[in-house]
C-alpha positions as CSV (number, residue, x, y, z in Angstrom):
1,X,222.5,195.8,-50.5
2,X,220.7,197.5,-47.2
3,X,217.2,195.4,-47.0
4,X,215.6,198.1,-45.4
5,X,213.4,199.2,-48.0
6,X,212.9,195.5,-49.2
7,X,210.7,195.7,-45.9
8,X,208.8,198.5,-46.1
9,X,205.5,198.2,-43.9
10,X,203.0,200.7,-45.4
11,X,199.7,201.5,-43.6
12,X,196.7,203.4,-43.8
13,X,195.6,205.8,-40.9
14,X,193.9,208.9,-39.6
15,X,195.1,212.0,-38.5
16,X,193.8,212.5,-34.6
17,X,195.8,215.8,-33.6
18,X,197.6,218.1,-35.4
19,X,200.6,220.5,-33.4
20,X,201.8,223.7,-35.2
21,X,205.3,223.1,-35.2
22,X,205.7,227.2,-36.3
23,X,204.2,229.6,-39.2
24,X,206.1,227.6,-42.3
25,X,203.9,224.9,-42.7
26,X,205.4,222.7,-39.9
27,X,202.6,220.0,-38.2
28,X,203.6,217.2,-35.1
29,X,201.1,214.9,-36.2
30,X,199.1,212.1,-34.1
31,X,198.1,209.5,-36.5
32,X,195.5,206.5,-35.5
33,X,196.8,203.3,-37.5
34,X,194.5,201.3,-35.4
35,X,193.8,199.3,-32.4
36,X,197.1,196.7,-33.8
37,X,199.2,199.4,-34.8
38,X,198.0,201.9,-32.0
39,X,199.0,205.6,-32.6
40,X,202.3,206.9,-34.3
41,X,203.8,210.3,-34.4
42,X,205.5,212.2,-37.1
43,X,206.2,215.1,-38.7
44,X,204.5,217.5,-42.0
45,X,206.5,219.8,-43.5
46,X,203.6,221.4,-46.1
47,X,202.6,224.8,-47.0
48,X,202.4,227.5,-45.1
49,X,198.6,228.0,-45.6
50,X,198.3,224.6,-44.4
51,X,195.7,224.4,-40.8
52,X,195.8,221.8,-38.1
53,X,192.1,221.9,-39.1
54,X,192.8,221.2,-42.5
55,X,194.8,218.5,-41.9
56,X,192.9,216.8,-38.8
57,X,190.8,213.5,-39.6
58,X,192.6,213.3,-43.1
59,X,193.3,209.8,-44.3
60,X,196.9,208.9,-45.2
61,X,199.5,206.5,-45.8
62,X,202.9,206.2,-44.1
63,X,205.9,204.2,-43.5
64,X,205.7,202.8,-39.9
65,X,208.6,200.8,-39.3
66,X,211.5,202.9,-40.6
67,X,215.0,203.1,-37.9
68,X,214.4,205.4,-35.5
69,X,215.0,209.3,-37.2
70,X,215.9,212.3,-34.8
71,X,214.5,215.4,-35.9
72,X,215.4,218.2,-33.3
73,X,214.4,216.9,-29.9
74,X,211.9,214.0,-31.0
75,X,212.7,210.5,-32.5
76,X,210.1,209.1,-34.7
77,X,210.1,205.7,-37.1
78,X,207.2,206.7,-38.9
79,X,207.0,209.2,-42.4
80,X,204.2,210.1,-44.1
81,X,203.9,209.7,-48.0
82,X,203.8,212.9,-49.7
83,X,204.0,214.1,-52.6
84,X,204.8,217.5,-53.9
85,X,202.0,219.9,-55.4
86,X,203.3,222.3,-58.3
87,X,204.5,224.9,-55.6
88,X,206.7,222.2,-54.3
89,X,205.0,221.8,-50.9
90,X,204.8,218.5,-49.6
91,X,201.0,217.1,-49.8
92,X,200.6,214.1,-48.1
93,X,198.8,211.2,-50.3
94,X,195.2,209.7,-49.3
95,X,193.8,206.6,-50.4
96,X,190.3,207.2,-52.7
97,X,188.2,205.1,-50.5
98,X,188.2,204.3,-46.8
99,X,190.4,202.1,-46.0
100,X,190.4,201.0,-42.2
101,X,193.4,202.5,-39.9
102,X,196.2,199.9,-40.0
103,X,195.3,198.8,-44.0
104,X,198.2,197.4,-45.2
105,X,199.7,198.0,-48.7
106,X,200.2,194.9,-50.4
C-alpha cells in the first residue's frame, strides 16, 4: 500500500495573488503558509463568476507536500481542498476562525 496519503501534511494559509488562468473559472494562485512554510503555488479550477478579488486574502486549507504534479507548463506539490457547491464548481474550504498561515491539521 502507497504511504503517500498516510503523510498528508495539511496547512492553513492565505491567498496573496490571484492570476486569471482564462474566462472558465481558472485562478494561479499565490498562497502565504507562513514564514516556515513560505509561499506555495497552485491552481483553482471554480466557477466562472469567480474574481481574483473574490478570492484574494481568502483563508484556506491545502495539501503542501504532495509529488510534484505537471499541469500544462507549471509543476506544483501543493492542492487546495475544495469542495463542490450544488452547481458542481469547486469551492475551496476555509477554516471558521483564524487560524495562523502554516496551522497544521492534526
Amino acid at each position: 500500500m502507497n504511504n503517500t496519503y498516510k503523510k498528508l501534511n495539511i496547512r492553513a494559509g492565505t491567498i496573496e495573488k490571484v492570476t486569471p488562468i482564462n474566462n472558465q473559472g481558472s485562478f494561479l494562485l499565490k498562497v502565504n503558509f507562513g514564514s516556515v512554510i513560505g509561499f506555495k503555488n497552485t491552481i483553482l479550477h471554480t466557477s466562472p463568476s469567480s474574481t481574483p478579488k473574490s478570492l484574494l486574502e481568502k483563508h484556506v486549507c491545502a495539501i503542501i507536500n504532495l509529488p510534484l504534479t505537471r499541469k500544462r507548463l507549471k509543476a506544483f506539490n501543493t492542492i487546495l481542498l475544495c469542495m463542490p457547491d450544488t452547481k458542481g464548481y469547486y469551492i475551496p474550504i476555509q477554516p471558521d476562525y483564524s487560524i495562523p498561515n502554516g496551522g497544521s491539521l492534526l
